[in-house]
MIDOSE-1310 file (N, C-alpha, C; in nm, 2 decimals, decimal comma, always signed):
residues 119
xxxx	+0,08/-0,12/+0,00/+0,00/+0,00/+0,00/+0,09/+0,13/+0,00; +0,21/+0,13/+0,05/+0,26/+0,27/+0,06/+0,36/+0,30/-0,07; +0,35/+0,18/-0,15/+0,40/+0,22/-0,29/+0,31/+0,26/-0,36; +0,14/+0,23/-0,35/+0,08/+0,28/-0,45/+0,06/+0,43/-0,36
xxxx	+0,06/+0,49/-0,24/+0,05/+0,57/-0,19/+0,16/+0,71/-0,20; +0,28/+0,64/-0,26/+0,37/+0,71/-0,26/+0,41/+0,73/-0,46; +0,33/+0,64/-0,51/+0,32/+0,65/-0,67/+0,20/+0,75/-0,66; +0,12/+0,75/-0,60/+0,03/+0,88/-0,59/+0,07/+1,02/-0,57
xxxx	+0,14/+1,01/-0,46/+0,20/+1,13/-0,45/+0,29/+1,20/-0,53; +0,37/+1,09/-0,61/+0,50/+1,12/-0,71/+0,39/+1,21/-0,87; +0,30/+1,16/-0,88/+0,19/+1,20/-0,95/+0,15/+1,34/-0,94; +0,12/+1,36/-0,79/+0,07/+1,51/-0,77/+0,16/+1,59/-0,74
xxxx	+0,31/+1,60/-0,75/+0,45/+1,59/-0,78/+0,44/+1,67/-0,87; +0,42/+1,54/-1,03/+0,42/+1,62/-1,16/+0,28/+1,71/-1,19; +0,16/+1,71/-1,11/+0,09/+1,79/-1,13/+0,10/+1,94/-1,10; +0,19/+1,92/-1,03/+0,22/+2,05/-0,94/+0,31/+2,15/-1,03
xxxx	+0,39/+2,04/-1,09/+0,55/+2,06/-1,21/+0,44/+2,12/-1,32; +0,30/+2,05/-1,35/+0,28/+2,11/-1,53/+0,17/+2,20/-1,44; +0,17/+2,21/-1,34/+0,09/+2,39/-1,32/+0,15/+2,48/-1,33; +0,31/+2,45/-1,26/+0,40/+2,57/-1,31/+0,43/+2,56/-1,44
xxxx	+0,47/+2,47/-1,51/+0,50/+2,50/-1,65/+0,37/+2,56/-1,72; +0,25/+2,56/-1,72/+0,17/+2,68/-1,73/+0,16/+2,84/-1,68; +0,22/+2,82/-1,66/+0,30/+3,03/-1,57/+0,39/+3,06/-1,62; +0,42/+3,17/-1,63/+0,51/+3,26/-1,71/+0,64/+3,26/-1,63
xxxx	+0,65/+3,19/-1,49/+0,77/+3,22/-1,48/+0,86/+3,16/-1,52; +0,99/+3,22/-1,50/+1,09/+3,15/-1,54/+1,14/+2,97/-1,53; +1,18/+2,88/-1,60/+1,20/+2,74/-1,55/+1,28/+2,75/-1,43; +1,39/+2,79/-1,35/+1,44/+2,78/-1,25/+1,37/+2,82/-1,12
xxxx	+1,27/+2,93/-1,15/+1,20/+2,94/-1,04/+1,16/+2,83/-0,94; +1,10/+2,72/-1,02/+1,06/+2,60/-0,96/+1,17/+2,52/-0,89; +1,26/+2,50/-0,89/+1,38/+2,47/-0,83/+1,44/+2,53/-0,74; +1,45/+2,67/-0,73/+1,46/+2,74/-0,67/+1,38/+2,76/-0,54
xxxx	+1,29/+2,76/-0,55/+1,17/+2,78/-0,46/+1,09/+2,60/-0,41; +1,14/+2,51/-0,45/+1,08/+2,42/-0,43/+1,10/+2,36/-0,27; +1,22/+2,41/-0,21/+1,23/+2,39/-0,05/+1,19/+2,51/+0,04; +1,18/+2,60/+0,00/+1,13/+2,71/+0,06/+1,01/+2,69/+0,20
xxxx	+0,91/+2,61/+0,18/+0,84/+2,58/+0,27/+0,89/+2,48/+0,39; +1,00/+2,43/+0,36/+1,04/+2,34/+0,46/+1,11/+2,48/+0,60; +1,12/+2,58/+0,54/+1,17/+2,68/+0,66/+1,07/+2,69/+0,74; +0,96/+2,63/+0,75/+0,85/+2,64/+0,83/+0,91/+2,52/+0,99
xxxx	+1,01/+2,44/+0,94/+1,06/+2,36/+1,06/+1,12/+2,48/+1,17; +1,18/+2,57/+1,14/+1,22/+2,66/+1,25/+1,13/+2,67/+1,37; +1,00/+2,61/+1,33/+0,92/+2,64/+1,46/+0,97/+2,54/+1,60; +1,03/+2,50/+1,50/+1,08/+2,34/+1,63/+1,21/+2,38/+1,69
xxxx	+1,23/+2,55/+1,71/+1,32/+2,60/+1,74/+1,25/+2,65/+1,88; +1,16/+2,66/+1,88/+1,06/+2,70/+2,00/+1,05/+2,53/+2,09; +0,95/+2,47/+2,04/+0,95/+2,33/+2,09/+0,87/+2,26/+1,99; +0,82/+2,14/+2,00/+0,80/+2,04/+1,91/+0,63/+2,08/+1,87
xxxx	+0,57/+2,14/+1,98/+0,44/+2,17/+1,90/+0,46/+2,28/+1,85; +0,48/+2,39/+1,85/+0,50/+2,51/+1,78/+0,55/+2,44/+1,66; +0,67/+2,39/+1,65/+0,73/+2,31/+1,48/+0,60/+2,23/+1,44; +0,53/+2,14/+1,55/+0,44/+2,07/+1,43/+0,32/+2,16/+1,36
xxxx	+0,30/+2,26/+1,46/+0,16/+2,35/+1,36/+0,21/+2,46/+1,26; +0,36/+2,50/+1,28/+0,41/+2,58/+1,13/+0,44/+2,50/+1,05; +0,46/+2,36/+1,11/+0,56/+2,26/+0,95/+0,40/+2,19/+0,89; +0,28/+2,20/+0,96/+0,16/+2,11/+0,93/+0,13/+2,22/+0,82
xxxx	+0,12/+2,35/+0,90/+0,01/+2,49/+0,80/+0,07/+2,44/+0,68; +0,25/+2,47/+0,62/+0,27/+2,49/+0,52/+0,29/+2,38/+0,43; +0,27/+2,23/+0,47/+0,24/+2,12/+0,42/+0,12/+2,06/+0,39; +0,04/+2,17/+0,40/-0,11/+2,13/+0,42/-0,13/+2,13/+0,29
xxxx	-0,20/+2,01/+0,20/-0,22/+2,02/+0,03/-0,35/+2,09/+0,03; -0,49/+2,12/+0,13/-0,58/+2,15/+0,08/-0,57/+2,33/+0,09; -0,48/+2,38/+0,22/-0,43/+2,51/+0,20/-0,37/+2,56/+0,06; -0,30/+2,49/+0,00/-0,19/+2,46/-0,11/-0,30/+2,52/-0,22
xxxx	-0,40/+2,48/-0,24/-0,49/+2,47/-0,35/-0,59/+2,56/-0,34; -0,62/+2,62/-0,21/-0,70/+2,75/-0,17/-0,63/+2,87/-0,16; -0,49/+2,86/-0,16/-0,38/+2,96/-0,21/-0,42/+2,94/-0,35; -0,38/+2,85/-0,43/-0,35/+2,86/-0,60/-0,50/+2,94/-0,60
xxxx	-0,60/+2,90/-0,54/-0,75/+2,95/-0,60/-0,76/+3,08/-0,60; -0,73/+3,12/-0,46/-0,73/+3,27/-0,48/-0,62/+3,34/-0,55; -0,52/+3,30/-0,56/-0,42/+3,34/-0,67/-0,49/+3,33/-0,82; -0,57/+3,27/-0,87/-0,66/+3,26/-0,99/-0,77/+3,35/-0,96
xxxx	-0,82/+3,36/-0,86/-0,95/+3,46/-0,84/-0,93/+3,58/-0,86; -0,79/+3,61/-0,80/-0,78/+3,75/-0,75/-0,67/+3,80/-0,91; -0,61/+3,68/-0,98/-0,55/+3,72/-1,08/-0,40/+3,79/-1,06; -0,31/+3,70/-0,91/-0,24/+3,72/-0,85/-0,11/+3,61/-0,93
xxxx	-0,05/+3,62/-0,98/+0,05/+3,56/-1,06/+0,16/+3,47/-0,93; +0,19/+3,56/-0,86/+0,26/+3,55/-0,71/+0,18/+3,43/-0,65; +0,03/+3,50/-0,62/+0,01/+3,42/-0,57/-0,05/+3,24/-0,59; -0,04/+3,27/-0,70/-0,06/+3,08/-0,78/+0,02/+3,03/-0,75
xxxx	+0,17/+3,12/-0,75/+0,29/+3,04/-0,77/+0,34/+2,95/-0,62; +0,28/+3,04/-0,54/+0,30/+3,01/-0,38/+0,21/+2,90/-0,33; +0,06/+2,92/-0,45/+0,02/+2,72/-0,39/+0,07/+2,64/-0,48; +0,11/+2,67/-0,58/+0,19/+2,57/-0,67/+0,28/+2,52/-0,60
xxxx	+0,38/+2,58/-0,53/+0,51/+2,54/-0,48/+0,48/+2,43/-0,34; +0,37/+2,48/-0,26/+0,38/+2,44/-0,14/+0,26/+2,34/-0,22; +0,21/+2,32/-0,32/+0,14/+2,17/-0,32/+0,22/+2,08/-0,37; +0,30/+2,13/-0,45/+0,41/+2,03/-0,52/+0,53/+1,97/-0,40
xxxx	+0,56/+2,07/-0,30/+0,63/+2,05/-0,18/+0,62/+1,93/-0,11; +0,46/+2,00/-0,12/+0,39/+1,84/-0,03/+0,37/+1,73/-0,09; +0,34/+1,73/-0,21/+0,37/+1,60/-0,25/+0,50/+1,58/-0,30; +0,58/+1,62/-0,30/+0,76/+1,55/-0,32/+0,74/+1,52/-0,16
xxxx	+0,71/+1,57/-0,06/+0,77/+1,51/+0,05/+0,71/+1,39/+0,14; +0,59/+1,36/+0,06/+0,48/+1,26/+0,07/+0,54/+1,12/-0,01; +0,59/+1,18/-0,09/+0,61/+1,04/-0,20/+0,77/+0,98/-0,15; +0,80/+1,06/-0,05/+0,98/+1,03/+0,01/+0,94/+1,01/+0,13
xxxx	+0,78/+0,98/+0,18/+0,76/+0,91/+0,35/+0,73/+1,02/+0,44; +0,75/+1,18/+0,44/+0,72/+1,23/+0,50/+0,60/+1,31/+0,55; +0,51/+1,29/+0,64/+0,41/+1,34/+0,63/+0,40/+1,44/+0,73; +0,29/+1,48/+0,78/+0,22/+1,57/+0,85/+0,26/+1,54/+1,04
xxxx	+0,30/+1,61/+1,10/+0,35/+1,61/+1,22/+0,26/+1,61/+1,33; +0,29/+1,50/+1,39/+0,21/+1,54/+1,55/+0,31/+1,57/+1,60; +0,24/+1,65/+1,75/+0,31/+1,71/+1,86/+0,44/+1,67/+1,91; +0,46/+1,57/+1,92/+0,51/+1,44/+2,01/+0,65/+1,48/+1,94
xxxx	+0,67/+1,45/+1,84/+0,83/+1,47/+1,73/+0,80/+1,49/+1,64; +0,90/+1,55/+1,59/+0,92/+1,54/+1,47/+0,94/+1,44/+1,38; +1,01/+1,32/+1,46/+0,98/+1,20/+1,36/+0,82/+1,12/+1,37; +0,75/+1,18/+1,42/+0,61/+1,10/+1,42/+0,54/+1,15/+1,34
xxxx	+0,48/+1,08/+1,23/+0,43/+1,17/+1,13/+0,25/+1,09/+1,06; +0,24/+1,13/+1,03/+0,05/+1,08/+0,95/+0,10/+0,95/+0,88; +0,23/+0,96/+0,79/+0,25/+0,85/+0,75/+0,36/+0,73/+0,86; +0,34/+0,75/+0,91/+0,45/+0,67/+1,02/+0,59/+0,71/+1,06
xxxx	+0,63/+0,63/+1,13/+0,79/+0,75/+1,19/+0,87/+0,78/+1,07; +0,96/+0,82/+1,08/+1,07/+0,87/+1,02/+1,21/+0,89/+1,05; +1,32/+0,89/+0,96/+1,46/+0,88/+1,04/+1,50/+0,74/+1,18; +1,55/+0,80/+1,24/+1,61/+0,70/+1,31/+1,50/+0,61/+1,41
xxx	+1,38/+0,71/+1,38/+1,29/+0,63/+1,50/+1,22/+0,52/+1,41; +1,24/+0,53/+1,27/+1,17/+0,39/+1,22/+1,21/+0,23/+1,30; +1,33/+0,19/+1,33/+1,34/+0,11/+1,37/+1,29/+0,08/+1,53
């Protein structure tokens, strides 16, 4: 199950890739900007729940796509690009095991642990 779950994700991956290649910006932008949301871990500079509700907000795929919306509503170029990035984020980082954080750690995640605590 978590290869078809993680072939899912690798999917919404390249959906995320041909929304940007529908936008005028530049091809390196996407590369550029494709880790950008993971600076939301700083919150785990505070403690483990503050990091898991800033690394959850910006990993959130249905956020991701209510950003792109109103970036199409509002006719915000910027702002497409900002759910583009953080839905494509989240799915590169879904399809590599990482999911959505509870309180507890950072390695405890929606999809199961991570790093050293898997074993």
């Amino acid at each position: 199950m978590k290869a078809i779950v993680r072939l899912e994700e690798a999917a919404m991956f390249g959906l995320g890739f041909f929304a940007f290649a529908a936008t005028d910006f530049a091809w390196w932008i996407f590369p550029a900007l494709l880790l950008t949301p993971d600076l939301s871990m700083i919150g785990y500079l505070a403690n483990s729940r503050v990091g898991a509700v800033l690394y959850n907000i910006f990993h959130h795929k249905a956020l991701a796509v209510c950003i792109y919306l109103a970036g199409v509503y509002l006719k915000l170029d910027w702002v497409q690009l900002a759910g583009i990035i953080l839905f494509a984020h989240s799915s590169m980082d879904r399809a590599f095991g990482y999911g959505l954080k509870y309180n507890e750690s950072f390695a405890r995640t929606h999809l199961g642990l991570i790093g050293n605590q898997k074993q």
